[in-house]
BAGU-360236 format. One line per 10 residues: for each residue x, y, z of C-alpha. Coordinates in Angstrom, 3 decimals, always signed. Each point is the difference from the previous one (the first is absolute). Example, Ala and Ser with C-alpha at 12.3 -4.5 7.8 and 13.67 -1.06 7.14 Angstrom:
+12.300,-4.500,+7.800 ~ +1.370,+3.440,-0.660 $
This chain:
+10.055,-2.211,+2.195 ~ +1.431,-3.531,+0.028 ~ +0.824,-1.436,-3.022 ~ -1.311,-3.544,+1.467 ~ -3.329,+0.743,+0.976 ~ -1.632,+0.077,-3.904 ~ -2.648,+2.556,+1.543 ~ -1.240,+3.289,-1.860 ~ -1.267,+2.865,+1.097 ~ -2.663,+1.601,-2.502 $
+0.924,+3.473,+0.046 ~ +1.020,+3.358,+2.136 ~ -2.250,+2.949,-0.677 ~ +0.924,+3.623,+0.721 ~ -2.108,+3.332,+0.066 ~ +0.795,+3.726,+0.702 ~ -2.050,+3.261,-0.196 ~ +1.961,+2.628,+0.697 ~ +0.386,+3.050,-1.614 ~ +2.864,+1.329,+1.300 $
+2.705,-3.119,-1.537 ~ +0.891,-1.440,-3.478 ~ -2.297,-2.978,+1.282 ~ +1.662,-2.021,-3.499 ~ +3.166,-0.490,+1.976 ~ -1.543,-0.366,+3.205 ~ -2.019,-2.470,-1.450 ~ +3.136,-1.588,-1.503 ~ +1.542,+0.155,+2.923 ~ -3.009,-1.324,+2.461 $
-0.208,-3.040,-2.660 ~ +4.066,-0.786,+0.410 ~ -1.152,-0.716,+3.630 ~ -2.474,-2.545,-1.124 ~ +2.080,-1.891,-2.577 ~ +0.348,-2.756,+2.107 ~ -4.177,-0.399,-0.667 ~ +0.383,-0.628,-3.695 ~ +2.936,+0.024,-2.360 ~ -1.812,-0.922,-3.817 $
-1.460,+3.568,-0.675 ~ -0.148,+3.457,+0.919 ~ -1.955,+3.193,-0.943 ~ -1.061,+3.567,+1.497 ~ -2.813,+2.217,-0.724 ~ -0.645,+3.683,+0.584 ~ -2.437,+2.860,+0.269 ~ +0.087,+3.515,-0.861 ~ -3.576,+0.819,+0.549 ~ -1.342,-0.468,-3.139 $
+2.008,-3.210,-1.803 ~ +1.496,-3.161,+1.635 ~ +3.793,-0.829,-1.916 ~ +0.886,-3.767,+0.269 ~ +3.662,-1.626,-0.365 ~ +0.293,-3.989,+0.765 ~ +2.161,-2.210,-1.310 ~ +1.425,-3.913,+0.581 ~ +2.906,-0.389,+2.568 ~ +1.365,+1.694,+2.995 $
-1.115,+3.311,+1.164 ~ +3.665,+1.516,-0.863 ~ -0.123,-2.112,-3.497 ~ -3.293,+1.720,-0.936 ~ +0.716,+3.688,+0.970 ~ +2.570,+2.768,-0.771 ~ -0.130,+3.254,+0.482 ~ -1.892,+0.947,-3.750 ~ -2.940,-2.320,+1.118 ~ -0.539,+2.065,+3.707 $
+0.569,+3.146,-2.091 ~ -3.045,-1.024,-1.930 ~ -2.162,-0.765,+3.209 ~ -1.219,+3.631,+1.110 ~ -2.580,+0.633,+2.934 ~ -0.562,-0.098,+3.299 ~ -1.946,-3.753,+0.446 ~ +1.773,-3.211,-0.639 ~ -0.183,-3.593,+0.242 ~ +2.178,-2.273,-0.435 $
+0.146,-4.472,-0.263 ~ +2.548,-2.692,-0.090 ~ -1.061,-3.169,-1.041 ~ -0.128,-3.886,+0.663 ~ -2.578,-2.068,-2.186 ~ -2.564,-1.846,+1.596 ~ -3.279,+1.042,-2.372 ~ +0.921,+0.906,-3.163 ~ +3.327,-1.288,-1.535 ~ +3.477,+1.899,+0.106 $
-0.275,+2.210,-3.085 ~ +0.599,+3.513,-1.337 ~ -3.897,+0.726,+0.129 ~ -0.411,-1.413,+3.606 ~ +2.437,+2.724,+1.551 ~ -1.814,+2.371,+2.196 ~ -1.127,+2.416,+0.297 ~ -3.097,-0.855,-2.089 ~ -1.254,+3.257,-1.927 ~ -3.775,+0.422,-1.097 $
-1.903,+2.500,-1.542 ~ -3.300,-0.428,+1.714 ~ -2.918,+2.158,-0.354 ~ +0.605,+2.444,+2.766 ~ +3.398,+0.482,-0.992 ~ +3.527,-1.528,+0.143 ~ +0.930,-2.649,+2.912 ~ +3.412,-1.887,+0.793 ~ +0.224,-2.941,+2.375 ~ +2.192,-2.581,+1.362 $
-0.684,-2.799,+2.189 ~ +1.231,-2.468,+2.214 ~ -2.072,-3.296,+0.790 ~ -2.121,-2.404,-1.640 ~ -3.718,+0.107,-0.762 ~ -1.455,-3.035,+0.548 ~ -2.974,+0.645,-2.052 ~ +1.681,+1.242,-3.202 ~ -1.347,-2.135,-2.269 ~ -3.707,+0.576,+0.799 $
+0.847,+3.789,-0.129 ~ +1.866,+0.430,-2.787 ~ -3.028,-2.256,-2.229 ~ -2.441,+2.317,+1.597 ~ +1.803,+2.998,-1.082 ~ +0.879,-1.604,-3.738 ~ -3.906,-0.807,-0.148 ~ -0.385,+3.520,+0.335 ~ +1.845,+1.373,-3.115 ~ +3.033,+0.315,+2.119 $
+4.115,-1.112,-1.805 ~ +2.776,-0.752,+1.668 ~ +3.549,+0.607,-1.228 ~ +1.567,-1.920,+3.581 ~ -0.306,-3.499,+1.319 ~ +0.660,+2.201,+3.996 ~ -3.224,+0.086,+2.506 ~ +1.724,+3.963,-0.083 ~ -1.906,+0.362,-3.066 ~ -3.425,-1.038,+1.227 $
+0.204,+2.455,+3.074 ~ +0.512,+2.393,-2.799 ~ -3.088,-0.356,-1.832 ~ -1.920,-0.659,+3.492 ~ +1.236,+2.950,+0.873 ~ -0.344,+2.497,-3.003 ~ -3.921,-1.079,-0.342 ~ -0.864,-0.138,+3.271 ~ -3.068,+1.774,+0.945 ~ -0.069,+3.211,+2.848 $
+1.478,+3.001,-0.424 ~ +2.223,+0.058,+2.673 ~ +3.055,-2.151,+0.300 ~ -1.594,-0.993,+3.341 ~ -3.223,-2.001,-1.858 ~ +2.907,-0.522,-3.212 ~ +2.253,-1.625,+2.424 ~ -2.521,-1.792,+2.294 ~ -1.734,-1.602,-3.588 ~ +3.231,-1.470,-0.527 $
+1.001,-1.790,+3.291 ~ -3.374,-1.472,+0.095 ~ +0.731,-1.586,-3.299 ~ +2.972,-1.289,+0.368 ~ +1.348,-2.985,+2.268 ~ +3.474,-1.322,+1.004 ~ +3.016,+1.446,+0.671 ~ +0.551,+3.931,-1.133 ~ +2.070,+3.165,+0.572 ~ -0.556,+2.482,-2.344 $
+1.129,+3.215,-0.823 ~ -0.713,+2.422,-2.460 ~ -0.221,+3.021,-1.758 ~ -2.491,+2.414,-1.756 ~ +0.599,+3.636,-1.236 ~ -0.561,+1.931,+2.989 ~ +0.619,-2.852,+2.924 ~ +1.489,-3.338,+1.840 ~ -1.836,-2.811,+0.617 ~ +0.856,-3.056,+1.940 $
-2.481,-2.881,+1.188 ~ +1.162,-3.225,+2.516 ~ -2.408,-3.102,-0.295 ~ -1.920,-0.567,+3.308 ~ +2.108,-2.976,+1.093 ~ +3.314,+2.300,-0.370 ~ +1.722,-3.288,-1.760 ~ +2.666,+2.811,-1.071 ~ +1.341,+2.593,+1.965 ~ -0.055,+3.715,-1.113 $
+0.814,+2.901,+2.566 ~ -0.328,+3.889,-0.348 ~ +2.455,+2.373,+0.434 ~ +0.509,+4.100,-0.608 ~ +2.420,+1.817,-1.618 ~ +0.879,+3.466,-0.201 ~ -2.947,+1.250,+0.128 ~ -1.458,-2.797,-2.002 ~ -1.049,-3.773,+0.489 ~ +1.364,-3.496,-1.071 $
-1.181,-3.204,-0.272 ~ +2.149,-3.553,-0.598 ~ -0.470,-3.258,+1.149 ~ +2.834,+0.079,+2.514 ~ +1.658,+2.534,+2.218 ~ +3.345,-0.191,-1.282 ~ -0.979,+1.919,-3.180 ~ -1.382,+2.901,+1.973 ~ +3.544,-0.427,+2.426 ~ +2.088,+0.581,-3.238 $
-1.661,+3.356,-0.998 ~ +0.072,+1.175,+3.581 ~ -3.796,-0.220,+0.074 ~ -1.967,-0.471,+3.475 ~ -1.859,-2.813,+0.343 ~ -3.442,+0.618,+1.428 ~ -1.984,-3.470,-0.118 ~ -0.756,-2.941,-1.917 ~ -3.152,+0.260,-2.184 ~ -2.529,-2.272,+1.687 $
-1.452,-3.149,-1.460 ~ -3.290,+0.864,-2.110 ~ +1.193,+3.854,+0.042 ~ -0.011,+1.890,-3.235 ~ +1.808,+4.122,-0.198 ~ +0.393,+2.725,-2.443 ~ +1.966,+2.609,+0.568 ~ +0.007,+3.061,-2.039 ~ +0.632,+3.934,+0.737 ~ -2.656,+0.128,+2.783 $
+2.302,-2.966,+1.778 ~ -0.701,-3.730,+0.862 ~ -3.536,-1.376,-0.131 ~ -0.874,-3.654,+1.243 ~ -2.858,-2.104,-0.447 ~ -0.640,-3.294,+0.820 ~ -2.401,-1.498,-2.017 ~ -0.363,-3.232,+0.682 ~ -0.199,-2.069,+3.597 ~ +3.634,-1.119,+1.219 $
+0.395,-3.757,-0.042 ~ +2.007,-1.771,+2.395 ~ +3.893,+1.065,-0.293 ~ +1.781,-2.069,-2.027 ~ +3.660,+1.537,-0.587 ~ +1.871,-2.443,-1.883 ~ +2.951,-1.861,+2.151 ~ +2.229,+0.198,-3.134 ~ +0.367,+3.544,+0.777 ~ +1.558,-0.868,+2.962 $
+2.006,-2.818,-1.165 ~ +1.828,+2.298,-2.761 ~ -2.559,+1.518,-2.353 ~ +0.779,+3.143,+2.010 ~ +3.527,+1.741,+0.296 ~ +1.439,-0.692,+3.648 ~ -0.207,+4.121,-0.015 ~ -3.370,+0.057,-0.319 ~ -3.224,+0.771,+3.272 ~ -3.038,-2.281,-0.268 $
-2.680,+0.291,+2.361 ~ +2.703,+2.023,+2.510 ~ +2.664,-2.490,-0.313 ~ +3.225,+0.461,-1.956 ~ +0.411,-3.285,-1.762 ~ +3.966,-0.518,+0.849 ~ -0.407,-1.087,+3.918 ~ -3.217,-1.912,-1.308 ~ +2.367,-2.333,-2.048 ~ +2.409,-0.181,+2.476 $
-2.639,-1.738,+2.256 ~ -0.444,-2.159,-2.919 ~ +3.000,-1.511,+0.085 ~ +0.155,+0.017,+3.682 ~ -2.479,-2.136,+0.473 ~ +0.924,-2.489,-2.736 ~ +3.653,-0.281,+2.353 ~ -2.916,-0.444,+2.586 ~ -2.119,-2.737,-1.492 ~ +3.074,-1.650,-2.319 $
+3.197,+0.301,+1.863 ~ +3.434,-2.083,-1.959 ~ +3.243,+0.224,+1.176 ~ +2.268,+2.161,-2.869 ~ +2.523,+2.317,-0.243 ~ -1.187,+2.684,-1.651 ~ -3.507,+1.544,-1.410 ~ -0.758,+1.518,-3.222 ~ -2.660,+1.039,-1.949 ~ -1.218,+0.500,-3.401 $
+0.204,+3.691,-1.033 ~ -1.791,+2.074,+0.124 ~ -3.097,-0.569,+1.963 ~ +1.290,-2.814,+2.176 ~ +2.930,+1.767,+1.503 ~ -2.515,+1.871,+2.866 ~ -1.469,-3.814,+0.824 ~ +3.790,-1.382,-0.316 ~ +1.647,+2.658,+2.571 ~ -3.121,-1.004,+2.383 $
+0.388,-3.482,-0.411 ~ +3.985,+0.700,+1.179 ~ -1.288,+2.047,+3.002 ~ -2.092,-2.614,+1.067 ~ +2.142,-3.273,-0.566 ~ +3.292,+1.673,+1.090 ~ +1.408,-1.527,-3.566 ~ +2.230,+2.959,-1.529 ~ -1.569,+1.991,-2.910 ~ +1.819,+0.791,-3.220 $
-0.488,+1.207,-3.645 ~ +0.991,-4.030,-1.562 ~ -1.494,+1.236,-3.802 ~ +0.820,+3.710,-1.388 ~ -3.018,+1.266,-2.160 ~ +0.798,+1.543,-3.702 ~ -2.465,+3.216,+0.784 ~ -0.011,+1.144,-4.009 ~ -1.017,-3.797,-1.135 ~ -4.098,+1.242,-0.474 $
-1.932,-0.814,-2.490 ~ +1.448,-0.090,-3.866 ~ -1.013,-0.313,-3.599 ~ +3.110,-2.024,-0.443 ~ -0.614,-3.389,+1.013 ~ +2.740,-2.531,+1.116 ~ +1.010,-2.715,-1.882 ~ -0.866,-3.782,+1.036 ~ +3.523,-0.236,+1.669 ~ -0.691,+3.137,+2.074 $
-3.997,-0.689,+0.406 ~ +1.587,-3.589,+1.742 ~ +1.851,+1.604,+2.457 ~ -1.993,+3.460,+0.526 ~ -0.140,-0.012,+3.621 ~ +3.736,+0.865,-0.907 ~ -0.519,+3.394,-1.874 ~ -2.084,+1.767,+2.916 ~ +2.079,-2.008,+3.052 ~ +3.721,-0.672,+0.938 $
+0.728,-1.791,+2.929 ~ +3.282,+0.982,+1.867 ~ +2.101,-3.493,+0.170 ~ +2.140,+1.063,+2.498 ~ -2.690,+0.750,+2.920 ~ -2.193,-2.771,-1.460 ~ +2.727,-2.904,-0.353 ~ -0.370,-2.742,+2.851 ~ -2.579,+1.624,+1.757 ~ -3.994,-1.251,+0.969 $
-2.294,+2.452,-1.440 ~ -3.203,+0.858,+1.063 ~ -1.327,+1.866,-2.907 ~ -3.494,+2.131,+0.217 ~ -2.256,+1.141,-2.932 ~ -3.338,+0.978,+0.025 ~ -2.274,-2.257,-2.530 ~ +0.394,-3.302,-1.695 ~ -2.550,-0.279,-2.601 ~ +0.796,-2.025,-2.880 $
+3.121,-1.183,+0.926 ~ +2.028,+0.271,-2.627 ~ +2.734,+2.446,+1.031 ~ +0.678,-1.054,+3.324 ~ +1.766,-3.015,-1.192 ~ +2.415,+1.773,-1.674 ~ +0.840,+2.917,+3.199 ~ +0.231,-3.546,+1.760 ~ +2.725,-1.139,-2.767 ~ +1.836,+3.178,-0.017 $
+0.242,+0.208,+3.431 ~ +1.694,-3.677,+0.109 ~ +2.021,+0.724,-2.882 ~ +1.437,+3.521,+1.974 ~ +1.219,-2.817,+2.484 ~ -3.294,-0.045,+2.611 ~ +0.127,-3.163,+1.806 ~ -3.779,-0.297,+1.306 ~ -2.870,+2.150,-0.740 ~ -2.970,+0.142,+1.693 $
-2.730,+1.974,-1.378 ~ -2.626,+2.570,+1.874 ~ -2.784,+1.415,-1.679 ~ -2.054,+3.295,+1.512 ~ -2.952,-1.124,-1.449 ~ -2.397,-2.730,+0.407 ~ -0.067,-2.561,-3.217 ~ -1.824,+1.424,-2.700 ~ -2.997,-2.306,-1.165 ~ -2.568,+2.272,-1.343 $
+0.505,+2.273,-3.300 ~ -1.032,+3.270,+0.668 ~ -2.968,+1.917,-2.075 ~ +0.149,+3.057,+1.691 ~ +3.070,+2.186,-1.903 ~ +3.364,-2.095,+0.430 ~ +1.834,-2.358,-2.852 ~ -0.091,-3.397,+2.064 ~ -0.305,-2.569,-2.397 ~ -2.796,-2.726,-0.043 $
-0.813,-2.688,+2.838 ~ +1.851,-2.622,-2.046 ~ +3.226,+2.348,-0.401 ~ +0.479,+0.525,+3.786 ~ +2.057,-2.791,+1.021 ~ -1.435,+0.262,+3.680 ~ -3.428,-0.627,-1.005 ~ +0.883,-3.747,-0.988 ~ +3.578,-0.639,+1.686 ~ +0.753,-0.115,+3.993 $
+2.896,+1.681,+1.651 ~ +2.058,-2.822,-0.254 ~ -0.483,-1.077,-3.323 ~ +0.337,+4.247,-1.031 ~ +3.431,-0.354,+2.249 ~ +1.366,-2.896,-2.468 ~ -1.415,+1.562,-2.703 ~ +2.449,+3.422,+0.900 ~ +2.953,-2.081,+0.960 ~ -0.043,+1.978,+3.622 $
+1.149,-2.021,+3.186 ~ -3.354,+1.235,+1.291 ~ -2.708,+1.852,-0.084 ~ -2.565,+2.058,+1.733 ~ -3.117,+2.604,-0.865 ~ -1.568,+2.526,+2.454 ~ -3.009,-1.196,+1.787 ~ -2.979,+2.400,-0.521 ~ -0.294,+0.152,+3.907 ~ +3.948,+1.217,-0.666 $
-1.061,+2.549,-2.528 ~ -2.807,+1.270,+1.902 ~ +2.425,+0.707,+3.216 ~ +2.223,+1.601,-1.884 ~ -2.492,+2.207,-2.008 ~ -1.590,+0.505,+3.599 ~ -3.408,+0.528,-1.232 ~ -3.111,-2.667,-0.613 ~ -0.271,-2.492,-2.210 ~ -3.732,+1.388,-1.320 $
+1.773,+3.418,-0.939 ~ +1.937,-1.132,-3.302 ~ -0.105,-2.499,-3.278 ~ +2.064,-2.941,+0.319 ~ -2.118,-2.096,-2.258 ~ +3.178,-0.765,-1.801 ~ +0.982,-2.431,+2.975 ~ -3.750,-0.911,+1.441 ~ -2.062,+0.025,-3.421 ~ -2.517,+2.202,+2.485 $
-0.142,+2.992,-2.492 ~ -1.877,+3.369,+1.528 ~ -2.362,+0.116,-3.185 ~ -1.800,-1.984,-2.165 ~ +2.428,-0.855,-2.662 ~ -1.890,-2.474,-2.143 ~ +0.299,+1.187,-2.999 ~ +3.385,+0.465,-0.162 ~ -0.188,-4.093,+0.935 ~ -2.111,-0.599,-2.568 $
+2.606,+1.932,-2.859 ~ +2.448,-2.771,+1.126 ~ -2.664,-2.634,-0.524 ~ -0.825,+0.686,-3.326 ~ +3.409,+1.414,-1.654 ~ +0.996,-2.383,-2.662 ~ +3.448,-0.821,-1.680 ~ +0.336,+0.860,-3.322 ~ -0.463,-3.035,-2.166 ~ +1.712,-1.516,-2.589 $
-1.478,+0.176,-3.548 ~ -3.133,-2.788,-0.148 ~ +0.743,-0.497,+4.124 ~ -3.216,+0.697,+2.356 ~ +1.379,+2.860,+2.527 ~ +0.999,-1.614,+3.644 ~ -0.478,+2.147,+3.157 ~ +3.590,+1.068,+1.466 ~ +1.233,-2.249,+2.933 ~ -0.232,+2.814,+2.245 $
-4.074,+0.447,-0.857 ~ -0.175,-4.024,+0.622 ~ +1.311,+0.056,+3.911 ~ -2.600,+3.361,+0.121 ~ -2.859,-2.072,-0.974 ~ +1.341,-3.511,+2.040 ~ +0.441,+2.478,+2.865 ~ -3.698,+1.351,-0.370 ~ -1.813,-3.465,+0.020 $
């Protein structure tokens, strides 16, 4: 994932029932995959038939496990989550998977979305007796889940996705079984797989491609399973909307490894860049891009334009995510602890340098500087994805509408603001050529502000959240809530 795009993923979830592994290190293993999804938290849960054993923990998947903590994860279910925030802040009591103690018994879930009516839910389910020890939507599922009524996970399950709205993968656990449920716009992706014997499910294909699992299908939009010893059941609930995958995943949320809807993602962001070299030709002498998820789009863009590819910045792969912070010297130049730019092949030349995502613009400016400083003598900027204008409600860390520098700055005055020689984004026509499938089939309210679903309420949160005041100062809605409610008259 590039370092200047600013964009999060929410989370990667991972499920296995199968009797015949040690489904704790499968799981461990299935959630290495899908660390790339979410780098603040980790956790795994398993069955043994009659009690669910829970391990999470703040950091890395390899910083929160060792060999004593899958030693003390025993059975033959498991799920497993790796976390982004969006809902519900980055703390010990967020990581998932969320354990509850309902009245039919033990559950474990994780999730990866947003619910867009989480408020209204979760003051529902408080007005009903109901505590909450998380700040995560995870935890509302939870409760929805443990009291729904029905006695079969069909009418348990089905209960649920009628309540619930927005953006959702979930998967879960109880005693005896796996559970998994993909909200009817399939906003997230989440594919089903077997192994040995047994089945998987993650939200990419890579994870089941590790463990030398098959992949069967992706779980369909609005679809809810459980799978237990009498093998996978599926329901579906409630009525399929319209499809609305989001674009993102094709951008980068997704590793370049990874099949969605039949396509493996690499050649997909090869076209990328091809048709930026298409649309926004320069004359340089060499391409690069912005590890890791631009280098697909950068090789195309080289294929395309003729212009010679070439690996300009060499990526520190163990730089992740630390408890030790840098100090204001290092924080200044940080582009410099995950990047270094090879002078030599750099020095003299015209760069045309492709990344993925500019949202807030405030690391580009200083790949632009280091670039210069290596010796670069023009650099002309190409960007896979459209400008991002909208913040997104549905499950990824955007920032607000006054944070995105696109949503009040034009291309040229973003290009000045970067320092590049020039600059370009993909056109969504671009995009949708290179994706080669319609425009009404995924999310890209991030670029049109045409979201799939009603998401008014999460509007209305920005509206009305306040600044903390001063003591004897009246409270003054953020800036970000002010362009919301401008925007809105």
């Amino acid at each position: 994932m590039s370092l200047l795009s600013g964009l999060r993923e929410s989370c990667g979830v991972f499920g296995v029932y199968a009797p015949e592994e040690d489904v704790a290190r499968t799981t461990f293993y299935g959630l290495y995959a899908l660390q790339h999804r979410g780098q603040e938290s980790a956790g795994i849960a398993t069955a043994d038939g009659t009690k669910i054993h829970l391990r999470t923990g703040m950091g890395l998947i390899s910083q929160v496990f060792d060999e004593a903590d899958l030693s003390y994860l025993p059975g033959h279910i498991a799920v497993g989550h790796t976390r982004y925030s969006t809902t519900g802040s980055s703390r010990p009591e967020n990581a998932q998977p969320f354990y509850l103690e309902g009245p039919r018994g033990p559950l474990a879930l994780g999730h990866n979305g947003n619910l867009v009516n989480a408020e209204v839910l979760r003051h529902d389910l408080e007005e009903q007796g109901y505590s909450f020890e998380t700040s995560a939507d995870t935890e509302i599922i939870a409760h929805l889940l443990a009291a729904a009524p029905g006695t079969t996970w069909e009418k348990r399950l089905g209960y649920v996705m009628r309540r619930i709205q927005g953006a959702y993968c979930v998967v879960g656990i109880s005693p005896i079984g796996l559970l998994a449920m993909r909200d009817p716009y399939g906003i997230r992706p989440l594919c089903l797989g077997s192994l040995n014997g047994g089945w998987v499910v993650a939200s990419e294909s890579c994870a089941l491609d590790h463990l030398g699992a098959t992949f069967l299908r992706e779980v369909e939009p609005g679809e809810a399973l459980y799978i237990d010893e009498n093998g996978v059941n599926s329901y579906k609930p409630v009525r399929r909307q319209r499809d609305a995958l989001c674009i993102f995943e094709y951008i980068y949320f997704s590793r370049p490894d990874s099949i969605l809807r039949d396509k493996l993602l690499y050649p997909v962001r090869m076209a990328m860049g091809a048709e930026l070299a298409r649309q926004y030709p320069v004359e340089a002498d060499l391409v690069i891009g912005v590890p890791d998820s631009a280098i697909p789009a950068a090789i195309g863009y080289s294929h395309q334009s003729g212009i010679p590819y070439a690996e300009g910045l060499v990526k520190n792969r163990y730089v992740g995510r630390t408890f030790i912070q840098p100090d204001q010297r290092l924080r200044d130049v940080g582009v410099y602890l995950k990047f270094n730019p090879l002078r030599e092949l750099l020095e003299g030349q015209r760069l045309v340098v492709v990344d993925d995502s500019i949202v807030r613009g405030t690391t580009t400016p200083r790949v632009v500087e280091m670039l210069r400083r290596a010796g670069a003598r023009e650099v002309h900027m190409r960007i896979t994805a459209p400008p991002i204008r909208n913040p997104c409600f549905l499950g990824i860390d955007m920032a607000t509408r006054w944070e995105l520098i696109a949503s009040h700055n034009s291309v040229e005055d973003i290009c000045r603001h970067i320092g590049a020689d020039s600059l370009a984004y993909q056109t969504i026509e671009g995009l949708l050529r290179a994706v080669g499938q319609a425009r009404d089939t995924f999310c890209m309210a991030c670029f049109t502000g045409e979201y799939p679903m009603d998401v008014q309420l999460q509007m209305d949160k920005l509206v009305f959240e306040r600044r903390p005041a001063r003591a004897g100062e009246k409270p003054e809605p953020v800036m970000a809530a002010w362009t919301w409610e401008q925007d809105r008259r």
